[in-house]
N, C-alpha and C positions, 0 to 999 in steps of 0.2 A: 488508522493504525491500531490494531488488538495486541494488547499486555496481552507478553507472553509469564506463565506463570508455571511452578514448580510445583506435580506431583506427587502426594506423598509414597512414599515409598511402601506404606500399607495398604491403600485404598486409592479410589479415583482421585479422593477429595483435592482440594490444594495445601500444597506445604503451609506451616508456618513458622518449623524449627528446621535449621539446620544444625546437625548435629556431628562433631568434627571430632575423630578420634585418629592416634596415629595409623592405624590401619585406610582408613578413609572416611566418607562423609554420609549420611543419612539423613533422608529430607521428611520428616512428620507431618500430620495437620493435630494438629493440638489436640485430639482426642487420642489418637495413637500415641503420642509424646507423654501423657499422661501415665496411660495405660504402660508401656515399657519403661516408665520414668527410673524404677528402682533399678535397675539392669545399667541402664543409657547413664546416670549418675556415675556409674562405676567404670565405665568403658569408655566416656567420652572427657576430653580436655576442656570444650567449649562448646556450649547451645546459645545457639544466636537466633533470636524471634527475628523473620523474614518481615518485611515492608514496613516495620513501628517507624511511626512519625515521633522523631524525637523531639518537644516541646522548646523551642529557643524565647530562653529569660528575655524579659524585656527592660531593660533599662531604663530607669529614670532619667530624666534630660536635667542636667543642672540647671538651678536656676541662677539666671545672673543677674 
């Protein structure tokens, strides 16, 4: 099975920002999200970096 993966909305490359504004959504690859970052700050609610592997804490085991 091929990951399917999200297009930036500038270029071929692939997304890594999804970019949510009440109007709608806009999908970057981090060079372009860069590049219109000053603009996208002002227009957008929430950018949310696509596939980040979010680190889970690891807990110490009590000792008994």
């Amino acid at each position: 099975m091929t990951e399917s993966w999200i297009k930036c909305d500038s270029c071929p490359a692939q997304a890594k920002w999804l970019i949510r504004s009440t109007s709608g959504e806009l999908s970057f690859c981090s060079h372009h999200k860069n590049k219109f970052s000053e603009g996208l700050v002002k227009w957008s609610y929430e950018m949310v970096e696509l596939n980040k592997k979010e680190e889970v804490p690891q807990l110490e085991k009590a000792v008994k």
